[in-house]
Each structure stands twice: as C-alpha cells, then as structure tokens.
N, C-alpha and C positions, 0 to 999 in steps of 0.2 A: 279307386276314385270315390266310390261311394262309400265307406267305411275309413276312409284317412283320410279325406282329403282336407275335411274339418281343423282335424289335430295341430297337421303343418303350420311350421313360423315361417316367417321372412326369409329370404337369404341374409347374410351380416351384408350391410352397406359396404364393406370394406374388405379388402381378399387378407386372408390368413396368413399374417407374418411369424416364422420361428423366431422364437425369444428364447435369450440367456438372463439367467438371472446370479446377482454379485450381490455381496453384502458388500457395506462401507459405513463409515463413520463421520457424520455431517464436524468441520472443521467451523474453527472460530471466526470465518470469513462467510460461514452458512454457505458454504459449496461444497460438493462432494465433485471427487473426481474420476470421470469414466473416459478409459482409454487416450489418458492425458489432454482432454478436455473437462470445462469446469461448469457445475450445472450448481443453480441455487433452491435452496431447500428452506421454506418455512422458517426463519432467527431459532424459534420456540425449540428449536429438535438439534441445534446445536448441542454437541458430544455425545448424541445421541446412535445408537448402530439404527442402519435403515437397510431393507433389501430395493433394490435397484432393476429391473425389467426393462433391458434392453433388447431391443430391434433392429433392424435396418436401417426404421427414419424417426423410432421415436426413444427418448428415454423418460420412465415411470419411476417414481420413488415412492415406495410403500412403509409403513411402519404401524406394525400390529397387523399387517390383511388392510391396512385403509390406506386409501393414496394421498399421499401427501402434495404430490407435484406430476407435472407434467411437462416436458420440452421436445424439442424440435430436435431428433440428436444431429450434432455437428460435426461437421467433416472437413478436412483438409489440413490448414497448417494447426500445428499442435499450440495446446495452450490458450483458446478460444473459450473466451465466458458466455454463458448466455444465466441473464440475471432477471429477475422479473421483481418490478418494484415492491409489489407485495409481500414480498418474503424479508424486506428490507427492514431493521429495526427504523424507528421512530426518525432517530438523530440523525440517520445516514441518507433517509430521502431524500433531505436538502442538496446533496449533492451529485442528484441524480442530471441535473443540466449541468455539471460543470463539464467542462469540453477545453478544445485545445485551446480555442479562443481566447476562451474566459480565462486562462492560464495564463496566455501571452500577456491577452492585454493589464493581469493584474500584475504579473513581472517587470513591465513597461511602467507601472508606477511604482516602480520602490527606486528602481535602478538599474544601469545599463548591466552590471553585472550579474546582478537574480536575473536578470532578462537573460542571457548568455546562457547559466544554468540551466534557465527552465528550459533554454532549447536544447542543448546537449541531456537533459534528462528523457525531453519527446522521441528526441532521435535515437535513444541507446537503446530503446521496447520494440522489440518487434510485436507484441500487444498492447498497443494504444492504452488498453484500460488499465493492465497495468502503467505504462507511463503516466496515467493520469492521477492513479494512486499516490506515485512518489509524488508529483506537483502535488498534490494537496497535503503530502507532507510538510513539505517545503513551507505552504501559505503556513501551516502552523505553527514550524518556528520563528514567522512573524511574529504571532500572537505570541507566543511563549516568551521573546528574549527582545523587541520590539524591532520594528525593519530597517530600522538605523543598524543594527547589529547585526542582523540578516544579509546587507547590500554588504557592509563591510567582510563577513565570513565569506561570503559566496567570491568575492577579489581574492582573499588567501586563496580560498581550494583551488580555484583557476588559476593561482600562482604555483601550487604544488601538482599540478597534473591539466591537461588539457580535458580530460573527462571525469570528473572529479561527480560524484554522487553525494544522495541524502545525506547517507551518513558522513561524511566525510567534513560536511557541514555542521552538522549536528557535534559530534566531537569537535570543531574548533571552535564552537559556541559553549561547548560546558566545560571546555579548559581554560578561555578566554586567551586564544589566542588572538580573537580579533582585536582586542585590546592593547593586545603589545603590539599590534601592529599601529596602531595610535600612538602609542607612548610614545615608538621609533621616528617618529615624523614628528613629537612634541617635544623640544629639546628641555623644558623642565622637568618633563615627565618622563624623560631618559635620565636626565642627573640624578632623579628619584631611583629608581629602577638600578643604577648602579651603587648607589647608595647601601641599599636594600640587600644586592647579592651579597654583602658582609657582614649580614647580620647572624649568619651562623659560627661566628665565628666565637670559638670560646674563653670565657674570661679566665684573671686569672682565680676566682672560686672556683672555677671547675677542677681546677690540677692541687686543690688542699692549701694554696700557699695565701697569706694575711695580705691583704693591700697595707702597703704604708701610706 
C-alpha cells in the first residue's frame, strides 16, 4: 500500500471484450462488409485494404494502426447498413433525407404508372435502403431521358412482367421501346414504321446488274 499504491491507474470504465480481427477492402459504395452486414468507412479509403476489430457490440476500422471509423456492430437480419453521414462524399449528402415518402410522393407526380413501380420496387427490398437506392435510380432516369418517357417505359415494363425492376426500365428507355409503343397508337407513325421495315431491302446495284 505504501510503495504502489501511488503507481495504480483506474480500472478501464468498460469490461474487456475479446476481439477478432479481419482485413477488408473498403468498396465503391465506401462500406466494408462484416459478417454480411454493411458498415461505412471514410469515401477517402475507398479501394483501400483496412483491418477491421470486431467485438460483441462494437466494430472498429483501422488503416495504418489509426482508426478510421467506429459503429455500433449489428445484429439480426442480414444485409443491414449502418452509414454515418460524414463518411459521405459531397454529392451524396443531399440525399440523405430522401425516404419512402419523398419517393411516393415524387412518383405521384410524373404518373400513375412510375407510381406502381416505385411501389413494387419498395416492396421487392427486404432492406429499405437498398430499396431506396433503386428509387433514386429511377428519379434519375427522369433527369436523364425526361418523365414523359419515364411514365411511358414504366407502362411497358408493367406490361411485360408484374414486377419489373430498374433495369428493365432502363433498357426499354435506351432501345426506345417506349417510343414504339407511341408509334403503335399513332396511326401515321405506324405507316412510317412500316414503311421503314423495307428499307433493307436491296437494290438492283447490289447483285452487279445496270438499271435500265
């Protein structure tokens, strides 16, 4: 007592948990993934290797001996993010409030059929965030091809499948299917259309022989 007592530190505030420790490679979405749940890491350390110090309740990401991050580890159904807006590039904060809501209600303005999509896209995720993902796809090939062509593609795909996804969308916007689906319902613009399928058709210069 008299010769150590001096010396003594604290007890740790916290009881000593065994840790494993994994390497991993931060992906383009700045998540790394542990035990098929998904934890985010700093944009910067994207394709980056990091070691990873997991626990019971917490998981750590290190790179160099420095810690990079810190989360709450999660548990139960697989495939669970846990994101923390700081690690977020720039462009991507803005749509850290977008929610089911804001999906619905901007579906509700293009058309009753993006409206049908967006819900069938809500309901096919059994993780929300990802579903929220594909919707913000979706809002982009607004932007990309305008929501006139958007409302029209989303009518095809729920014409060729009752759960028809992104892509599915997406390809009948960059083959222009939706467009023949106009044509079909525009009777000049089917007389064009058959017009047209004859135009492969080869003359008589192709086979060497002289027009008279």
């Amino acid at each position: 007592m008299e010769e150590e007592k001096f010396a003594l530190l604290p007890l740790p505030a916290s009881v000593y948990e065994l840790a494993t420790w994994k390497k991993a490679t931060v992906q383009y979405d700045y998540h790394i993934s542990v035990d098929k749940m998904y934890y985010s890491v700093p944009y910067e350390y994207i394709k980056h290797q990091i070691d990873v110090r997991v626990t019971r309740t917490i998981i750590e990401v290190f790179f160099k001996s420095f810690r990079i991050a810190s989360h709450m580890r999660l548990h139960g159904k697989e495939g669970q993010f846990s994101t923390l807006p700081e690690h977020m590039p720039a462009h991507h904060k803005m749509y850290v409030d977008f929610n089911r809501d804001y999906f619905l209600e901007w579906a509700e303005g293009v058309g009753l059929h993006t409206l049908m999509m967006m819900k069938g896209i809500l309901a096919s995720y059994k993780v929300e965030k990802q579903a929220l993902k594909s919707c913000l796809a979706l809002t982009k090939l607004a932007d990309q091809y305008s929501v006139e062509r958007l409302e029209s593609s989303c009518e095809r795909a729920l014409e060729y499948s009752p759960r028809p996804n992104v892509n599915s969308v997406k390809t009948i916007l960059k083959t222009g299917q939706d467009k023949l689906q106009t044509a079909a319902s525009n009777p000049a613009a089917k007389s064009e259309t058959q017009v047209n399928t004859h135009s492969f058709i080869r003359g008589a210069a192709y086979y060497g022989r002289k027009e008279k």
